[in-house]
C-alpha positions in Angstrom: 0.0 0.0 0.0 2.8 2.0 0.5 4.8 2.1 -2.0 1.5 2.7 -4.0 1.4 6.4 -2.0 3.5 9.0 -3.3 7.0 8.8 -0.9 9.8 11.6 -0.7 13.1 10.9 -0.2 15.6 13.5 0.9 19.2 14.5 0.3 19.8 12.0 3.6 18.3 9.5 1.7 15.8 9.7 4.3 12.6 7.9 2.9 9.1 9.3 4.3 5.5 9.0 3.0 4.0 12.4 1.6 0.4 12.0 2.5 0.1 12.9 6.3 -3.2 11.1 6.8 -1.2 7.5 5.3 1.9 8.8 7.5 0.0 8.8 10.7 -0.8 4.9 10.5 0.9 2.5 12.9 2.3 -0.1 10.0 3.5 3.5 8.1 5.4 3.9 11.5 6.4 -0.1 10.4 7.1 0.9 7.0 8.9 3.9 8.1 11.4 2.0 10.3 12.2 -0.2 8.0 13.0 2.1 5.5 15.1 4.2 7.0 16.7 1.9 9.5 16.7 -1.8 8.5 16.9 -1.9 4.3 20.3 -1.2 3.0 21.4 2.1 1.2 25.2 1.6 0.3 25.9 0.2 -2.9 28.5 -1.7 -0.4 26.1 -2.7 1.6 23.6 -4.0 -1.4 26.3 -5.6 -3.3 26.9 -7.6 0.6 23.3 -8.4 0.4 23.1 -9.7 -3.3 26.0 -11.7 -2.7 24.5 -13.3 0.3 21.0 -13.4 -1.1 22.5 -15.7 -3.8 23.6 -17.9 -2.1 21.1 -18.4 0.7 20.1 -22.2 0.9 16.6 -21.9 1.5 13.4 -19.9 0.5 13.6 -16.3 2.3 11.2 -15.5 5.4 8.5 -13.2 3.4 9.4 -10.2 6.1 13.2 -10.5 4.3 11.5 -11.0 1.0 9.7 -7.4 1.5 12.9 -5.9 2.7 14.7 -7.1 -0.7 11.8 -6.0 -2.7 12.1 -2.3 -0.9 16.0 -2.4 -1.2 15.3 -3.1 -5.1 12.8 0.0 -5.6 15.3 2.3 -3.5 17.6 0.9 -5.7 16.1 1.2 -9.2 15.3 4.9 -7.2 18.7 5.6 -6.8 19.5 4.1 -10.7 17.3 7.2 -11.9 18.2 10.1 -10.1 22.3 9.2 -11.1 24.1 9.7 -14.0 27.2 8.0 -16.1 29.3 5.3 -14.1 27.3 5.5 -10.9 24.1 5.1 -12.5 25.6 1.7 -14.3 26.6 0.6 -11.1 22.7 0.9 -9.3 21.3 -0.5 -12.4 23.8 -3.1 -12.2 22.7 -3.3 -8.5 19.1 -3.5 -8.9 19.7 -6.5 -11.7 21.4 -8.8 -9.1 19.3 -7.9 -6.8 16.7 -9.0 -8.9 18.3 -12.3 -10.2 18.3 -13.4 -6.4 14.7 -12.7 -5.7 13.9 -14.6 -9.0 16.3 -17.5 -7.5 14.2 -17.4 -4.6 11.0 -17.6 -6.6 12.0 -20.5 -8.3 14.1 -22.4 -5.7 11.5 -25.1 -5.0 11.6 -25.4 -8.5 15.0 -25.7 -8.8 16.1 -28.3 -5.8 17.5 -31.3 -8.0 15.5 -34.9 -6.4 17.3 -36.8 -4.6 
């Protein structure tokens, strides 16, 4: 529902929810937290993810799942508002980050019979 609203991020990176009336909900408080304190905003730091993301043995918990889906729209954010090498290297970013959710998607798919 959120992502659905119209969101603002700053120069911080900080990432908040425009609409006051949405922003005053308990799960935008949720939202908010996890936003700005839990998803990763580095390309370090989502490059560490990706790399651990694609290797993960298992199906991800859907609360982790969410968090790499909001990591890939500030990512795909961050992709637009750059220019030249940096912007290659969010793009490049949001691709692996996608390629691991897709993994994810189709691990049960994937697991070879034993």
């Amino acid at each position: 529902m959120f992502l659905l609203a119209e969101l603002d991020i700053d120069k911080g990176q900080r990432i908040s929810i425009k609409d006051e009336e949405l922003a005053s909900l308990r799960k935008a408080a949720e939202f908010d937290t996890i936003c700005n304190e839990i998803i990763p905003k580095s390309i370090t730091e989502i490059r560490r993810l990706s790399s651990r993301l694609s290797s993960y043995p298992r199906v991800l918990k859907k609360e982790d799942f969410e968090r790499t889906v909001l990591t890939m729209v500030y990512t795909a954010y961050r992709a637009a508002q750059s220019q030249g090498h940096q912007k290659d290297i969010w793009a490049q970013s949001f691709v692996n980050l996608y390629k691991a959710l897709k993994h994810d998607l189709m691990f049960p798919y994937n697991k070879q019979p034993s």
